[in-house]
C-alpha positions, 0 to 999 in steps of 0.5 A: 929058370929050368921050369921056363925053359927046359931046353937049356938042359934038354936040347944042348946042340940046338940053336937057340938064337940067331941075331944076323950072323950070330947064334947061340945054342941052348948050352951056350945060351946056358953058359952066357945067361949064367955067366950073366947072372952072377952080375947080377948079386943081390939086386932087386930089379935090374933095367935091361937096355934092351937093343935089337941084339943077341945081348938082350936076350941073353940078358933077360933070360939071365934075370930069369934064371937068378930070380931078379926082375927085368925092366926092358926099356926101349932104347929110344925112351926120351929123358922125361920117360927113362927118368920115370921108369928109373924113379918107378922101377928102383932098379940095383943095376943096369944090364946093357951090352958092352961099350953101349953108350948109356944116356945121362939119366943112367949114369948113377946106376951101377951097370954090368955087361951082358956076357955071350960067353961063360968065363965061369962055371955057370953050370948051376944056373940052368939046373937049379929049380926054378923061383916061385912061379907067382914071384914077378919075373918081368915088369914091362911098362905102357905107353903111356898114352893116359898118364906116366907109364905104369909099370906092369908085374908080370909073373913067371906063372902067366908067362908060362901059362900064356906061352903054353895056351899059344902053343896050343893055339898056334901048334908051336913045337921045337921044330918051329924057327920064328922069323921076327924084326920087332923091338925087344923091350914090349910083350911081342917082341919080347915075351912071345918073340924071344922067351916064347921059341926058348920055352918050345925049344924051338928058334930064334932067328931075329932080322935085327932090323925089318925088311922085306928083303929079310923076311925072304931071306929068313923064311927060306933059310928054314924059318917057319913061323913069322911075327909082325905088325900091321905096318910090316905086313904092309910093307910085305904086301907092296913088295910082293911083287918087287921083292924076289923070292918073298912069295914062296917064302911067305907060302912056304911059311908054316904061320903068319902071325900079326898083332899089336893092332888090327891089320887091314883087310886090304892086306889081308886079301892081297898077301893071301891072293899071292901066297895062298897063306892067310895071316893070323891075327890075335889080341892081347895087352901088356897087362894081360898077355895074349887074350885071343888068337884065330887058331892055326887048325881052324878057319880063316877069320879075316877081321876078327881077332878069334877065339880066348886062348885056353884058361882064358875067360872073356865077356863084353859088358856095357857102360852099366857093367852088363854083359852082352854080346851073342847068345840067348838071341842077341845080335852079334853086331851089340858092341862092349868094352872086352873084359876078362879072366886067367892065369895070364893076367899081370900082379899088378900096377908097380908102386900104383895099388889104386891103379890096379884095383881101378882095372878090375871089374871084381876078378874081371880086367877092363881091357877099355877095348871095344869089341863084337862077339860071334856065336862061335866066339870070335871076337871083332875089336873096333876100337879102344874105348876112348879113341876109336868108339865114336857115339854119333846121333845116337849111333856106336861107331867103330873106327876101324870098320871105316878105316878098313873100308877107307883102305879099300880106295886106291887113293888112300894109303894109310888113314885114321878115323877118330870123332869130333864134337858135333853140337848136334850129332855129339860126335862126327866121324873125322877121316885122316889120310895118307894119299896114295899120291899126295900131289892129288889126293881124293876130295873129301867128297870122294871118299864120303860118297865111297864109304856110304856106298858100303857102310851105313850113311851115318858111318861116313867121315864127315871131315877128311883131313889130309897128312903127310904120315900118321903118327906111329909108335915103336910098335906101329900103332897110331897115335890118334891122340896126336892127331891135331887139327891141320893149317887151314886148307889142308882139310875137307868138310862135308 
């Protein structure tokens, strides 16, 4: 689709991909996608087997430009999930690279591979105009952490428009070499990952597989821009003083960015002290691409997740549906649930009319995330709606407050906090733990007394349970709701 990316024709001899030791420029790119999308025929939609490779690209930009939807799907969906997204989505065909070894629930399908090379002449492809922007260009499916997943129609117009506001955000040009590891089947790695440097122009350098190692190797081979989740900035912020050469890489990095959930302060301050570079963090869902961002040409806001991206309306509201938040002297600590607005947000729900009219307060969408507002506009997310906003004794409570404070101990190498029923407070705070040691780990006690010396004493965990490893998702988000109640013995209560 030449409206998306104008570089297929503008910028031939640059590179437009690298997967390891494999690249594409824009005009093979052109050339393959092409080659890609006369596979495709008269399909309707088509499932894109979507791998850590070059192939995947290739392929999503090739359902772009014939017009046809893609449905990427993780790789490693178990049979229950990947039969839901077949039975949903209806897909004509499936898109996957050469002898790929498929799962059964695939088999009925009629598949096509996914060229790297034009056989053909494809040359039309990348000049014919481009589809209606309102038309669906990708359908990405949730997590389903409430229900089924739900497949999410996301037009070429939000697409475009949403990529556009972060260029504006994040000063994203064509000079720009984006270094990322992230799966290629969600709206990080895919949507901002890949189609977002083949729309500036810019490259792709993707690592195939995540490591500190390389990440030095990458950004000093002239990446520019990093991508990543907390876990991964996690990783680089204990490897920084094992990893060689991964301190000037981060410092010569031009952008870090991290998303996907909120990074801990801890991290924050470490990979800072070392580099001199502060991270990034920005916010945003499936369902409406990316919200906020903290901007490349503006202060540092460690903890928050900045300022609504261009054409993006945001406003907090409470459970009666009332806006508030700062302004006309209100404080700024008052938390509700985001809401908002704009170009970006998705068409709808696939198949699920009820579910779509249910996410909309009138033009607004309930995002069902709970967050604070600063005077200047920064926004501060504490938690999801149903998982991480603990109502105690009376009291609102953020989880990821505590979580950042309980970060801060060197016994705690990783933590959770959720709440529990309390016959008398309604909930409790409920902390769950990775030692830094598990062989001795802090007492319950301890970290209580550790939290109420920062926060306010009703914020503090009023049960610790200590586990092995956190439940986690592709993306690195924990999975609070398969947090279970441990074997007797393996908890503390205060």
């Amino acid at each position: 689709m030449s409206s998306l990316f104008p570089a297929l024709n503008a910028a031939p001899d640059r590179t437009a991909l690298r997967f390891g030791d494999r690249t594409l420029s824009y005009s093979q790119l052109a050339a393959a996608a092409g080659e890609t999308a006369t596979r495709l025929g008269n399909a309707n939609r088509v499932l894109v087997w979507a791998a850590p490779a070059l192939e995947t690209a290739v392929a999503v930009v090739a359902a772009l430009l014939a017009g046809v939807p893609a449905v990427p799907v993780n790789p490693r969906s178990g049979e229950r999930e990947l039969a839901h997204i077949v039975a949903d989505s209806s897909p004509s065909l499936v898109l996957a690279e050469a002898d790929t070894p498929l799962p059964e629930t695939l088999g009925g399908l009629p598949h096509a591979d996914i060229a790297t090379v034009a056989e053909g002449d494809t040359a039309q492809w990348a000049l014919a105009p481009g589809p209606d922007p309102e038309s669906a260009g990708l359908i990405v499916y949730t997590s389903g952490t409430t229900g089924p997943p739900k497949g999410v129609v996301l037009s070429r117009r939000a697409i475009a428009s949403n990529l556009d506001a972060l260029a504006d955000a994040w000063q994203w040009t064509e000079d720009d070499v984006l270094v990322h590891g992230l799966p290629l089947f969600h709206v990080h790695g895919l949507i901002l990952g890949v189609l977002g440097p083949l729309r500036r122009g810019g490259t792709l350098h993707h690592l195939g597989k995540f490591s500190p190692g390389g990440v030095a190797a990458a950004l000093s081979a002239g990446g520019t821009m990093l991508f990543g989740v907390p876990t991964m900035y996690h990783r680089l912020a204990e490897a920084l003083e094992s990893e060689p050469g991964l301190v000037p890489a981060l410092s010569g990095a031009r952008l870090l960015v991290s998303g996907s959930a909120p990074l801990p302060l801890s991290d924050h301050e470490r990979i800072t002290a070392a580099t001199g570079r502060h991270v990034v963090e920005r916010y945003g869902m499936s369902e409406t691409l990316i919200n906020t961002s903290v901007r490349a040409d503006g202060e540092p806001r460690p903890g928050t997740v900045g300022v609504p991206l261009a054409d993006v309306d945001l406003r907090l509201v409470d459970e009666s549906g009332q806006r508030v938040g700062s302004g006309d002297g209100e404080s700024v600590d008052v938390v509700g649930e985001v809401q908002v607005r704009g170009p970006n947000l998705f068409t709808e729900y696939l198949n699920r009319p009820d579910a779509t009219t249910d996410a909309f307060d009138g033009g607004w969408f309930r995002t069902g995330d709970m967050a604070t507002l600063d005077r200047e506009g920064h926004v501060r997310l504490v938690g999801r709606k149903g998982t991480d906003l603990i109502k105690s004794g009376g009291y609102k409570i953020g989880a990821g407050e505590i979580e950042n404070v309980l970060l801060e101990h060197p016994g705690v190498a990783e933590v959770a906090v959720t709440g529990a029923p309390d016959p008398d407070l309604g909930e409790h705070v409920v902390a769950w733990i990775v030692a830094t040691d598990p062989s001795d780990p802090p007492s319950a006690e301890e970290l209580t007394e550790f939290v109420s010396a920062q926060l306010a004493p009703y914020k503090r965990p009023r049960t610790v349970h200590c586990l092995k490893a956190l439940p986690r998702n592709d993306m690195g988000k924990v999975l609070k709701r398969d947090l279970v109640l441990p074997e007797p013995g393996r908890a503390g209560t205060v």
